[in-house]
Gaussian input, Z-matrix of N, CA and C with variables (Angstrom, degrees):
# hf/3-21g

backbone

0 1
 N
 C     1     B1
 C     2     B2     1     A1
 N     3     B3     2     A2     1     D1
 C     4     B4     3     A3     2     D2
 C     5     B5     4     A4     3     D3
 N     6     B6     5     A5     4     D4
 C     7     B7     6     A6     5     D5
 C     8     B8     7     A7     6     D6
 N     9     B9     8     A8     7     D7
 C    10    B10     9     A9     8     D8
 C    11    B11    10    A10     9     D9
 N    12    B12    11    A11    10    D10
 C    13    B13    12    A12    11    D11
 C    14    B14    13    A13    12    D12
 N    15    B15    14    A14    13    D13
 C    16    B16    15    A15    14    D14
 C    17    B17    16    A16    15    D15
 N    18    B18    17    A17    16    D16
 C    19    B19    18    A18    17    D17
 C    20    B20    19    A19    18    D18
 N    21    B21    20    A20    19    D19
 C    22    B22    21    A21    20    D20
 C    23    B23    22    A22    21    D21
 N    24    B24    23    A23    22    D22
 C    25    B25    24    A24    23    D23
 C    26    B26    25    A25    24    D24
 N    27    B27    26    A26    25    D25
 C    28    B28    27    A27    26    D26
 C    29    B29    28    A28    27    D27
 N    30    B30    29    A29    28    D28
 C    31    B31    30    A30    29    D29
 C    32    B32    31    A31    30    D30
 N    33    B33    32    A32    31    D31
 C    34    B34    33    A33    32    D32
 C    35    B35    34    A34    33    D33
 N    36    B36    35    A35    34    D34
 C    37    B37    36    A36    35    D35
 C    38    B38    37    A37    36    D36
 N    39    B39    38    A38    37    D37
 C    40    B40    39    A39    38    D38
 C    41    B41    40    A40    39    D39
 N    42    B42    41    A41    40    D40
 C    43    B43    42    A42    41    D41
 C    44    B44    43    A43    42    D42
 N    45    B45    44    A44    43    D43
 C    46    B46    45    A45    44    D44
 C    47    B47    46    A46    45    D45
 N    48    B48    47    A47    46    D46
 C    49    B49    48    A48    47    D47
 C    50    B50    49    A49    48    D48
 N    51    B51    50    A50    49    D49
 C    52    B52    51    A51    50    D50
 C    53    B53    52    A52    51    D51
 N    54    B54    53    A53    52    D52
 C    55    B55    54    A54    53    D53
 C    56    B56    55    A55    54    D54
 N    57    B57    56    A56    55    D55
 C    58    B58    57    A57    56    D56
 C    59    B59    58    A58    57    D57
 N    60    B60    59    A59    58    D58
 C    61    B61    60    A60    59    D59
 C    62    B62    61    A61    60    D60
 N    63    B63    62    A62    61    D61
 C    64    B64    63    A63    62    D62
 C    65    B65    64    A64    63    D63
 N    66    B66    65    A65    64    D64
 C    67    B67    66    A66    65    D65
 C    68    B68    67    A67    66    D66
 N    69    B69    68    A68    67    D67
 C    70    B70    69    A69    68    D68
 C    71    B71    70    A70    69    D69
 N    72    B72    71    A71    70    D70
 C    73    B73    72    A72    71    D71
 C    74    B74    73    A73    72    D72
 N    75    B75    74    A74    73    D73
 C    76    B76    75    A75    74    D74
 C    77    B77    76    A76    75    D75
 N    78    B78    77    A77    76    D76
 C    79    B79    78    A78    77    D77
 C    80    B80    79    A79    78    D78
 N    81    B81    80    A80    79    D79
 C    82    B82    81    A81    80    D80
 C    83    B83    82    A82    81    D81
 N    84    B84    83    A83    82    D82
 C    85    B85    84    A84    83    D83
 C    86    B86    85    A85    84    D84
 N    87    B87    86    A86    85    D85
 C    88    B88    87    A87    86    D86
 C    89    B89    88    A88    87    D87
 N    90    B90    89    A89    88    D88
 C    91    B91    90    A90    89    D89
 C    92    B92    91    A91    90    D90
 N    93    B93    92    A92    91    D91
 C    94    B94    93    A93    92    D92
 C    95    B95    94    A94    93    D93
 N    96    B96    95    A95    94    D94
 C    97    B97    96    A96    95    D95
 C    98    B98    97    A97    96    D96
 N    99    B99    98    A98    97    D97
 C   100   B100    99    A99    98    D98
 C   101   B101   100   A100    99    D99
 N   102   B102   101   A101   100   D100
 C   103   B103   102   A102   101   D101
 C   104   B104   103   A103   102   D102
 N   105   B105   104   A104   103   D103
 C   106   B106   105   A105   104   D104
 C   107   B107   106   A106   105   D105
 N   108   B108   107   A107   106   D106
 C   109   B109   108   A108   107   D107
 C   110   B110   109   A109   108   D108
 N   111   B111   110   A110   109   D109
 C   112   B112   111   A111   110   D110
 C   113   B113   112   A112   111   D111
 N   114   B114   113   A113   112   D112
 C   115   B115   114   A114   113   D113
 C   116   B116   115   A115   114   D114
 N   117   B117   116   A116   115   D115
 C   118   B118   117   A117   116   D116
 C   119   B119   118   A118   117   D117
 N   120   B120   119   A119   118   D118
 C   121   B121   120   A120   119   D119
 C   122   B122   121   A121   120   D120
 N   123   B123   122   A122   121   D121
 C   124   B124   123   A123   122   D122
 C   125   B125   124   A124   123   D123
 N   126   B126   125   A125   124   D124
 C   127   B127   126   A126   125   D125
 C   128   B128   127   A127   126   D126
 N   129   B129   128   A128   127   D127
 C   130   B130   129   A129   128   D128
 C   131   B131   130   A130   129   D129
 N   132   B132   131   A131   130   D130
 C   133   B133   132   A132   131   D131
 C   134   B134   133   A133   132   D132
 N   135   B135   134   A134   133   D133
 C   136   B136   135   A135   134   D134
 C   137   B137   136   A136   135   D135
 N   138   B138   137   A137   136   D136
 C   139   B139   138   A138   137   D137
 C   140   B140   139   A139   138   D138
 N   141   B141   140   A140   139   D139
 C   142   B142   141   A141   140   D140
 C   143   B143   142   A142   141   D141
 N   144   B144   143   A143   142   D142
 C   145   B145   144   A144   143   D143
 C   146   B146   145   A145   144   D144
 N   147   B147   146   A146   145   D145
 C   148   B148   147   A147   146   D146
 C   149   B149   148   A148   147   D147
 N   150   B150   149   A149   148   D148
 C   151   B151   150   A150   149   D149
 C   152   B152   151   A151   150   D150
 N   153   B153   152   A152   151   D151
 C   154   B154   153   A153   152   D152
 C   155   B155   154   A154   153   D153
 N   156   B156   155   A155   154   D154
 C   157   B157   156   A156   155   D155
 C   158   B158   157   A157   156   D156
 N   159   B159   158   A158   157   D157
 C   160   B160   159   A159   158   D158
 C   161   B161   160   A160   159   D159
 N   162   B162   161   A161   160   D160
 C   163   B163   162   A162   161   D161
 C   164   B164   163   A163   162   D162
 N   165   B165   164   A164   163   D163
 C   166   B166   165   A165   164   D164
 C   167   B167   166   A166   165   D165
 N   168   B168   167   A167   166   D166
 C   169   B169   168   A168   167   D167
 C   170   B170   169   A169   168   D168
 N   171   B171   170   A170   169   D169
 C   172   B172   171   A171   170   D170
 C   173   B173   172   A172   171   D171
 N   174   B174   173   A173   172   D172
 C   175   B175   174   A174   173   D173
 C   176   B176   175   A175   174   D174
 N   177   B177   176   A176   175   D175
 C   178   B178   177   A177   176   D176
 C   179   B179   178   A178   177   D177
 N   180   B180   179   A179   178   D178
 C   181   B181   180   A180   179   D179
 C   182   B182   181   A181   180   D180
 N   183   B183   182   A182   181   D181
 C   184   B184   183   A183   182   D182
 C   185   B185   184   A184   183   D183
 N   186   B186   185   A185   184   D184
 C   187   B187   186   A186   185   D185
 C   188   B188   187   A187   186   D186
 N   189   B189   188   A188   187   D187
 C   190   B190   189   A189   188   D188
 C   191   B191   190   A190   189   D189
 N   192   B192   191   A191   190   D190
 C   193   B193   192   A192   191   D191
 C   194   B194   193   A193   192   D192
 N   195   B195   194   A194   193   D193
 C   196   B196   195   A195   194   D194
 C   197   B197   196   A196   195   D195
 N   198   B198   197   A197   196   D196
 C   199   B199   198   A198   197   D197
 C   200   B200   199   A199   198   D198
 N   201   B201   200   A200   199   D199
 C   202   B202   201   A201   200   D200
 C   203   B203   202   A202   201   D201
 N   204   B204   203   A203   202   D202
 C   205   B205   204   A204   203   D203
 C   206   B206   205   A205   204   D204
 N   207   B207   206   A206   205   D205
 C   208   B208   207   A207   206   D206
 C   209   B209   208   A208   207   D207
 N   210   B210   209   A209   208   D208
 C   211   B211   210   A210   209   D209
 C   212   B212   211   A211   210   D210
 N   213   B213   212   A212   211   D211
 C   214   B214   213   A213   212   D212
 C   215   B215   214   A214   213   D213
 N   216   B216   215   A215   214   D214
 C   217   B217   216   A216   215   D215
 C   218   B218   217   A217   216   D216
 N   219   B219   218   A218   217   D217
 C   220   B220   219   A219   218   D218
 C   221   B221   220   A220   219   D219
 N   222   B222   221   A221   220   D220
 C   223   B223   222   A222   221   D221
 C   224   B224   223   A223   222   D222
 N   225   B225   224   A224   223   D223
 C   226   B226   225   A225   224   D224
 C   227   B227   226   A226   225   D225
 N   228   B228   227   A227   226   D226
 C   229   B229   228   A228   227   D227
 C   230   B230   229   A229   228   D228
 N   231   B231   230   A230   229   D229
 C   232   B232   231   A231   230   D230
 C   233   B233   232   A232   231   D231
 N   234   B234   233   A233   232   D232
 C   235   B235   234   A234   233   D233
 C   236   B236   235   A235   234   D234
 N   237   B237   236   A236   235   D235
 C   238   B238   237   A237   236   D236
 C   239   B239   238   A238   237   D237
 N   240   B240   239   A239   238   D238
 C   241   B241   240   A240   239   D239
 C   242   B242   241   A241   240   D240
 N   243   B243   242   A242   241   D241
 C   244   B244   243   A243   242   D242
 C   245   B245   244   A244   243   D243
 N   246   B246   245   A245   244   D244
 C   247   B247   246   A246   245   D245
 C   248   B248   247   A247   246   D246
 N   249   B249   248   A248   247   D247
 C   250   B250   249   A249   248   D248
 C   251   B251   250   A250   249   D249
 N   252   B252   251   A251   250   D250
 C   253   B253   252   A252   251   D251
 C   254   B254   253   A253   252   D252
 N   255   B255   254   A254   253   D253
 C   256   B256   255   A255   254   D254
 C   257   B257   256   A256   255   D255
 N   258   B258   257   A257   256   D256
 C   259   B259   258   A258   257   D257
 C   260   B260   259   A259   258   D258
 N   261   B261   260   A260   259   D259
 C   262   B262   261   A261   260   D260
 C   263   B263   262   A262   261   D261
 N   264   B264   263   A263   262   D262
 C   265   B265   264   A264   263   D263
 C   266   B266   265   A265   264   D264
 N   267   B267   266   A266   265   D265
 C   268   B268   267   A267   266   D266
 C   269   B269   268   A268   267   D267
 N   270   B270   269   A269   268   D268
 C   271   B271   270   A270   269   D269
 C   272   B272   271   A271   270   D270
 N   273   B273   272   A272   271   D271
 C   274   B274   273   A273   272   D272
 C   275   B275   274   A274   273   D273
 N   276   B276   275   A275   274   D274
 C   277   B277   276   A276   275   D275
 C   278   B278   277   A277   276   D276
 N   279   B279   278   A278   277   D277
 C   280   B280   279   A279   278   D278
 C   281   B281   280   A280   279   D279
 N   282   B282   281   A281   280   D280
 C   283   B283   282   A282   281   D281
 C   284   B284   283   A283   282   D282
 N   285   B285   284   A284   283   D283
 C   286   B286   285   A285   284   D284
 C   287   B287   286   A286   285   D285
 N   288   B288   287   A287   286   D286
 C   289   B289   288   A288   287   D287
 C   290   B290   289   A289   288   D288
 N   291   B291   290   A290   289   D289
 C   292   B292   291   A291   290   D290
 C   293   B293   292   A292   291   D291
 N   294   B294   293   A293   292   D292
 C   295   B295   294   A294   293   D293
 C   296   B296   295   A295   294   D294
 N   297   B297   296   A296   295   D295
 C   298   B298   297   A297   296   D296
 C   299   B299   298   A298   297   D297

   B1=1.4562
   B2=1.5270
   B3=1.2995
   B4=1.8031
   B5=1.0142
   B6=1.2816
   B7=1.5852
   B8=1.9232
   B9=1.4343
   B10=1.2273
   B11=1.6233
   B12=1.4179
   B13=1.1961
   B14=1.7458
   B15=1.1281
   B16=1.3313
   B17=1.8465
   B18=1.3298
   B19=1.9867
   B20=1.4533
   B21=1.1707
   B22=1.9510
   B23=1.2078
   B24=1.6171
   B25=1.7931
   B26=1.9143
   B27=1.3911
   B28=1.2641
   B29=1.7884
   B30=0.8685
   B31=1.6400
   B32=1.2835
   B33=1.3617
   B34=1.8070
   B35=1.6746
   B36=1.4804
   B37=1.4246
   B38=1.1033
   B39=1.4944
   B40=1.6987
   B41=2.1375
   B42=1.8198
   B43=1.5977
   B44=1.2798
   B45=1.6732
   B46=2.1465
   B47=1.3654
   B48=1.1788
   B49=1.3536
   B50=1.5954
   B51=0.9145
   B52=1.6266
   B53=2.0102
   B54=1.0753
   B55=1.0205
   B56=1.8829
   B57=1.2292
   B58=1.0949
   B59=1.6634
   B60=1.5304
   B61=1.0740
   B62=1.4792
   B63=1.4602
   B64=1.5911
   B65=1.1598
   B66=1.2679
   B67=1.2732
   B68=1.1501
   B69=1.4936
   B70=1.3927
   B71=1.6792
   B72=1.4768
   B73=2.0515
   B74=2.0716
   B75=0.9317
   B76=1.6837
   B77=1.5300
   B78=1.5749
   B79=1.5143
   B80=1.4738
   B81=1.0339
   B82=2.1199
   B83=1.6418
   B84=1.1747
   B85=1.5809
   B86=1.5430
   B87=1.3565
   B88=1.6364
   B89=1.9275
   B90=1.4724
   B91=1.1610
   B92=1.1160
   B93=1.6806
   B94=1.0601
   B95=1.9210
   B96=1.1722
   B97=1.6047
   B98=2.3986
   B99=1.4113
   B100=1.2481
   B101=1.6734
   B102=1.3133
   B103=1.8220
   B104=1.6106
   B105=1.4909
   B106=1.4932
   B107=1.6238
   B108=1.1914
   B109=1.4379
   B110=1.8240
   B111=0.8350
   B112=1.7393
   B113=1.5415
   B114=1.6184
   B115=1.5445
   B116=1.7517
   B117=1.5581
   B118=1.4907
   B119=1.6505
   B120=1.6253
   B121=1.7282
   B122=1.8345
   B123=0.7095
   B124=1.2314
   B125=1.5019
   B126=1.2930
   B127=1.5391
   B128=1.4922
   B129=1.5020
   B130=1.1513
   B131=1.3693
   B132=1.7310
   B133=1.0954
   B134=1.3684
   B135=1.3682
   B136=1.9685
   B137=1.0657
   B138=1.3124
   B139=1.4932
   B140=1.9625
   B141=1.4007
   B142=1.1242
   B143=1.5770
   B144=1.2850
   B145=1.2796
   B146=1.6473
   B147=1.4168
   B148=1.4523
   B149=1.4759
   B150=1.2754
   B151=1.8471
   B152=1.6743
   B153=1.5088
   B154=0.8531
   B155=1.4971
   B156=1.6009
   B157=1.6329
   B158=1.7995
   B159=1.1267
   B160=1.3216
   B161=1.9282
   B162=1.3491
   B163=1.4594
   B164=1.6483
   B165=1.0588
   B166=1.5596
   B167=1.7887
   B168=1.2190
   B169=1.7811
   B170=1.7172
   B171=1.5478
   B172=1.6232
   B173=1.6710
   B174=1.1859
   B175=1.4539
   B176=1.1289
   B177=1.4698
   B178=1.3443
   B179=1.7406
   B180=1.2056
   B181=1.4582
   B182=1.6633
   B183=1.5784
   B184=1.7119
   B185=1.8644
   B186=1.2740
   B187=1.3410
   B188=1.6166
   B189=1.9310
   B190=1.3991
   B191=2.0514
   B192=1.3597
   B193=1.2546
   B194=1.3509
   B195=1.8106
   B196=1.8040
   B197=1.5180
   B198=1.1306
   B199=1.7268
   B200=2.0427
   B201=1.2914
   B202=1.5463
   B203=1.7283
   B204=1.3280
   B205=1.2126
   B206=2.2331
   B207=1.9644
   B208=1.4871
   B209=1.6155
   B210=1.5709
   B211=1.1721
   B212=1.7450
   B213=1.1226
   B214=2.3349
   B215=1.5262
   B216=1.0485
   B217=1.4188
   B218=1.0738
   B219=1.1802
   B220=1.6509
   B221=1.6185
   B222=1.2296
   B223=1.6236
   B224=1.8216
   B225=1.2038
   B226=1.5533
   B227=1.0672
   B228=2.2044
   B229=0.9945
   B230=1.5719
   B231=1.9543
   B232=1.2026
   B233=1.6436
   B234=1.0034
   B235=1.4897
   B236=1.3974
   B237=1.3243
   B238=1.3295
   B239=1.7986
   B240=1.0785
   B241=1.1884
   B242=1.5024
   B243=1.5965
   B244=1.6759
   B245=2.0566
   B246=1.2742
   B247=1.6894
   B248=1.4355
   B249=0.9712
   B250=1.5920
   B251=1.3716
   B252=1.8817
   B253=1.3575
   B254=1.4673
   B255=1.8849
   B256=2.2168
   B257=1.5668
   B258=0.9898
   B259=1.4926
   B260=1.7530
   B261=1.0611
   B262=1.3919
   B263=2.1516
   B264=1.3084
   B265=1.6237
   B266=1.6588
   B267=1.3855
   B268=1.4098
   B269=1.2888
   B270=1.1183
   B271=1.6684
   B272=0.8359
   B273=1.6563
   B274=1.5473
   B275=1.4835
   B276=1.5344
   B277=1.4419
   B278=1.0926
   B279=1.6232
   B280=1.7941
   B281=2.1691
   B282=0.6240
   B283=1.7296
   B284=1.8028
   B285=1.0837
   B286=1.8582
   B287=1.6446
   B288=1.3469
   B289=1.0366
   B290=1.7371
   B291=1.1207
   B292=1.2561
   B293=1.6168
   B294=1.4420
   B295=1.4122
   B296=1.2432
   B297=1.3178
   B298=1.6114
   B299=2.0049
   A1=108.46
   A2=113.36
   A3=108.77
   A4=121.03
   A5=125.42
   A6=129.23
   A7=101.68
   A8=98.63
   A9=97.86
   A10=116.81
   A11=128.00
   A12=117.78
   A13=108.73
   A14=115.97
   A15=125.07
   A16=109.92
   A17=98.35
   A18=97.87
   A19=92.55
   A20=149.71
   A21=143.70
   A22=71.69
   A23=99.01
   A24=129.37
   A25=86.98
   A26=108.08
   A27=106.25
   A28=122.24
   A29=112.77
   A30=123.41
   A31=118.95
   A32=113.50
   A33=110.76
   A34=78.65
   A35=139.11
   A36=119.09
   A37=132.85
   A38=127.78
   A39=115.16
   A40=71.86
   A41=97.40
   A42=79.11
   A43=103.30
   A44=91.82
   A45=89.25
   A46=96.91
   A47=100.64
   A48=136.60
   A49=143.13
   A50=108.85
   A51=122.70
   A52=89.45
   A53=117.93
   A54=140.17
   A55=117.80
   A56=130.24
   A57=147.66
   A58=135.49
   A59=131.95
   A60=129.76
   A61=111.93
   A62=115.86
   A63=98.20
   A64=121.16
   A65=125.67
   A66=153.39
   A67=111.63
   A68=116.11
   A69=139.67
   A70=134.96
   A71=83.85
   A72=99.30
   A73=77.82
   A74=133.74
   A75=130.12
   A76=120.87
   A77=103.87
   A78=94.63
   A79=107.69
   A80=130.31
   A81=99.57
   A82=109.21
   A83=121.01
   A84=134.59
   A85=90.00
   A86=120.41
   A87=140.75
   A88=79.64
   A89=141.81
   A90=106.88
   A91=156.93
   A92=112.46
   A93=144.12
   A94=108.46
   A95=91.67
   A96=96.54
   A97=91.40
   A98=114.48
   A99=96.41
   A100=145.84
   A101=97.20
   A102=104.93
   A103=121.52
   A104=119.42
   A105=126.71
   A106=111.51
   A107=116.27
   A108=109.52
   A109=111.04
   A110=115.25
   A111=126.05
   A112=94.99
   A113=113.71
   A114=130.23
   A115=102.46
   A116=112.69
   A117=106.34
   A118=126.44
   A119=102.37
   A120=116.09
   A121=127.46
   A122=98.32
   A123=95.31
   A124=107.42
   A125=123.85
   A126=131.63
   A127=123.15
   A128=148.42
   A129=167.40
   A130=102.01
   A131=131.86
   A132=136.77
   A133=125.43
   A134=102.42
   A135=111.68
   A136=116.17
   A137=135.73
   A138=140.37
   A139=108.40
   A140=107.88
   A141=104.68
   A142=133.94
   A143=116.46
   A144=136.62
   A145=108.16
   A146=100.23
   A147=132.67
   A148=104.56
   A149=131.60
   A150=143.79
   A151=93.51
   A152=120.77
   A153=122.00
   A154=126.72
   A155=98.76
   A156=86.00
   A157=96.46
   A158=154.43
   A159=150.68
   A160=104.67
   A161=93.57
   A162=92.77
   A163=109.89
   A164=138.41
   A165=132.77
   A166=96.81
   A167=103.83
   A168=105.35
   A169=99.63
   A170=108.22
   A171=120.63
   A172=111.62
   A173=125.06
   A174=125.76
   A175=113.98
   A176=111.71
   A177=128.87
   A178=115.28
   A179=100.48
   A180=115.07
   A181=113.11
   A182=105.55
   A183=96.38
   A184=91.62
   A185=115.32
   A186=85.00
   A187=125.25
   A188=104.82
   A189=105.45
   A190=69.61
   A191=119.33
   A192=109.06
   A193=129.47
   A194=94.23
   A195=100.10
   A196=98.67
   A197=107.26
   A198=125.77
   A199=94.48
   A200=94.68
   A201=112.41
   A202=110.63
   A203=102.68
   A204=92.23
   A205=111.68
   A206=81.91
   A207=98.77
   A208=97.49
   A209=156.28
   A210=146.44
   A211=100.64
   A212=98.83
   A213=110.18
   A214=97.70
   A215=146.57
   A216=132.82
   A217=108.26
   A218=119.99
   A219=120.14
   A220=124.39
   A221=125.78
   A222=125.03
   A223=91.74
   A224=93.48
   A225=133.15
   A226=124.67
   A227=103.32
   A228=92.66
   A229=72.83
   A230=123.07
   A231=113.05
   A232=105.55
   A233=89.89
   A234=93.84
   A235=120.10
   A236=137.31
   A237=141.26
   A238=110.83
   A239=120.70
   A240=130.01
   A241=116.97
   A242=101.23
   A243=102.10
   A244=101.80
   A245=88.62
   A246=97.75
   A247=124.42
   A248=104.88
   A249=125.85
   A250=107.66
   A251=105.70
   A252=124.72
   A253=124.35
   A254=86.30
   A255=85.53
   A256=95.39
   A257=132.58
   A258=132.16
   A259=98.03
   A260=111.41
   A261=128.04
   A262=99.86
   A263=91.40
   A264=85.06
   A265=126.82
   A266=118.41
   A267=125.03
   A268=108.71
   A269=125.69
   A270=129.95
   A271=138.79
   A272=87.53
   A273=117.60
   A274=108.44
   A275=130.29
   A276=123.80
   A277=100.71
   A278=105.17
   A279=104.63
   A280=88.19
   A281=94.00
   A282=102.19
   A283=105.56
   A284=129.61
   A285=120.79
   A286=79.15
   A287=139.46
   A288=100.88
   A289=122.12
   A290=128.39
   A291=132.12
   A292=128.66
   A293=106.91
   A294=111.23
   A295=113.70
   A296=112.85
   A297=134.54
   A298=108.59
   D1=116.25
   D2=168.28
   D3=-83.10
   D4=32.53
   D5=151.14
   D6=-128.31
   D7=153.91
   D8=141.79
   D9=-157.01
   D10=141.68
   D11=-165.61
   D12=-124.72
   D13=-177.90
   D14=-145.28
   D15=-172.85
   D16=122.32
   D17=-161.70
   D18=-107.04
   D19=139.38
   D20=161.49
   D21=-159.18
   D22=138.08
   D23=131.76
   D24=56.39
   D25=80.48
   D26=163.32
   D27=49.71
   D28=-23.22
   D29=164.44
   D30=-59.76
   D31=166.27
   D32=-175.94
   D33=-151.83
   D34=96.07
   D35=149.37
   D36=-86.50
   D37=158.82
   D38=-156.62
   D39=-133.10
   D40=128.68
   D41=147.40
   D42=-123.20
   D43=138.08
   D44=178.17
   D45=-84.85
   D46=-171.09
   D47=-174.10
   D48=-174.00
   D49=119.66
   D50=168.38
   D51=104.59
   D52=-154.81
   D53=-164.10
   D54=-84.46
   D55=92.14
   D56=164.36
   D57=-33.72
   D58=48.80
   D59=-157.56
   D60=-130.35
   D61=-158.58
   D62=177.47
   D63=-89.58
   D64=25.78
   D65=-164.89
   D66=-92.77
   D67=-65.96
   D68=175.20
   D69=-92.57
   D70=-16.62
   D71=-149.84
   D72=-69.91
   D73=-51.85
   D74=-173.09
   D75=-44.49
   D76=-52.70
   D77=162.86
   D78=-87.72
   D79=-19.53
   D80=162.28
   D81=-52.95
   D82=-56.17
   D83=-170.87
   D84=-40.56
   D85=-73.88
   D86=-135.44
   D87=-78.36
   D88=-57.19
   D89=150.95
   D90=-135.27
   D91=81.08
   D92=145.69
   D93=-74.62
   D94=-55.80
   D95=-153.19
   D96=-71.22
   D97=-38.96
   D98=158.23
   D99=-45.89
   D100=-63.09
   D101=148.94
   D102=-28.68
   D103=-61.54
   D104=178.51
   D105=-74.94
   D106=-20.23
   D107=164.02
   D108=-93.07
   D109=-9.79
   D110=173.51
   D111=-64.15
   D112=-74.32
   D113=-144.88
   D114=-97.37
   D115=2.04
   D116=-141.01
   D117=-20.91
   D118=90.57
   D119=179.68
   D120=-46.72
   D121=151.48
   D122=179.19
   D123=-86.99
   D124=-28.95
   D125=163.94
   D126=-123.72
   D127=104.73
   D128=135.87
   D129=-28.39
   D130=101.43
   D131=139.93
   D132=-91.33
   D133=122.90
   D134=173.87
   D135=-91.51
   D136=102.61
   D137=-160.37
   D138=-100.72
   D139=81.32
   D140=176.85
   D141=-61.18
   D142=-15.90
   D143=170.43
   D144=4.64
   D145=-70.00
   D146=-153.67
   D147=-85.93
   D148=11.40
   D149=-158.60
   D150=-117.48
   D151=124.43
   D152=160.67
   D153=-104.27
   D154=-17.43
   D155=-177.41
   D156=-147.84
   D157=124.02
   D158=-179.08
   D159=-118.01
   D160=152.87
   D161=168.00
   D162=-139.09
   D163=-135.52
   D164=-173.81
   D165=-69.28
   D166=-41.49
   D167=-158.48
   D168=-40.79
   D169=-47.24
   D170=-178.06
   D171=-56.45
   D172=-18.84
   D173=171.39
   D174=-77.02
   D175=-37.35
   D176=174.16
   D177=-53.55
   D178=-56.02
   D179=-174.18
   D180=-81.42
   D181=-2.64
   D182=178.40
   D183=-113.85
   D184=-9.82
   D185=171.19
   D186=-113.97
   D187=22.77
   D188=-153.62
   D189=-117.95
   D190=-3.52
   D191=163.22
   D192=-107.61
   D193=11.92
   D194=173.98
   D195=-97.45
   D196=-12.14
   D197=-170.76
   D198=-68.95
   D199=-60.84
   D200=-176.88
   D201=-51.01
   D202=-40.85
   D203=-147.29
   D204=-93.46
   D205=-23.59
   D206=169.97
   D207=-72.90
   D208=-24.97
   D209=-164.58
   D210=-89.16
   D211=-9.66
   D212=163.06
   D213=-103.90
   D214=5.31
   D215=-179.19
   D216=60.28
   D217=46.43
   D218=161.98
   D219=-137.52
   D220=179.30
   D221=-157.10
   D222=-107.56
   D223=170.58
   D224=164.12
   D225=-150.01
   D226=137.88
   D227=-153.48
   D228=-142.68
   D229=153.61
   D230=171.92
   D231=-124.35
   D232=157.88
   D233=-172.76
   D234=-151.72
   D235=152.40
   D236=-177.53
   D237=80.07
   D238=-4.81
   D239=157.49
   D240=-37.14
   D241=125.70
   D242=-171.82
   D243=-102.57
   D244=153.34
   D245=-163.25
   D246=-50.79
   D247=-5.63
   D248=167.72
   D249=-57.82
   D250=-76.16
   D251=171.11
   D252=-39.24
   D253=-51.35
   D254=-179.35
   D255=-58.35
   D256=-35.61
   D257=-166.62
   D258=-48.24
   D259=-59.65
   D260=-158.44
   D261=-67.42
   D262=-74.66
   D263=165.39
   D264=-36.32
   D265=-34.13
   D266=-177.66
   D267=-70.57
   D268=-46.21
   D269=144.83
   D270=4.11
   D271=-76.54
   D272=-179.63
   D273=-77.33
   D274=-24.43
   D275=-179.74
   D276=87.85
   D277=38.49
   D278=-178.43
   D279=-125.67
   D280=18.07
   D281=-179.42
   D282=-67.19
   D283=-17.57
   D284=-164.22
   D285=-118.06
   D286=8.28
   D287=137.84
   D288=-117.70
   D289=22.20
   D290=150.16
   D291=-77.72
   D292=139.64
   D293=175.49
   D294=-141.53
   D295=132.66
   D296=-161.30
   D297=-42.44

């Protein structure tokens, strides 16, 4: 599974995994966005850690789940993103919600 997620203390963390494209980015979305409608969190963490390679599809999927997660009144936050990736989010104007 290239997701796996995890609910504590109002949180929802997602860690992806493997490679991010249009291949995959639909079932991460389809469950991610199940999990956050299960638990609806008060904070959505995307734990890139585990992502080796992303292309547009991953912009897609981090901002169509900031979309999701602000329509529950809650934040997103990404994290573990390697400098390649922040590169790519900064781009996109997805940079204030990444953290090193």
């Amino acid at each position: 599974m290239p997701v796996k997620t995890d609910y504590q203390n109002d949180t929802l963390t997602a860690l992806l995994q493997g490679d991010i494209d249009h291949h995959t980015a639909a079932a991460m979305r389809e469950a991610i966005d199940r999990a956050a409608e299960g638990c609806l969190p008060k904070h959505l963490v995307l734990d890139f850690s585990g992502v080796s390679f992303m292309d547009s599809s991953g912009v897609g999927l981090v901002m169509g789940r900031y979309r999701l997660i602000r329509s529950m009144g809650g934040t997103l936050t990404v994290t573990g993103a390697s400098p390649r990736i922040r590169a790519m989010m900064k781009l996109a104007g997805l940079d204030l919600l990444t953290q090193s």
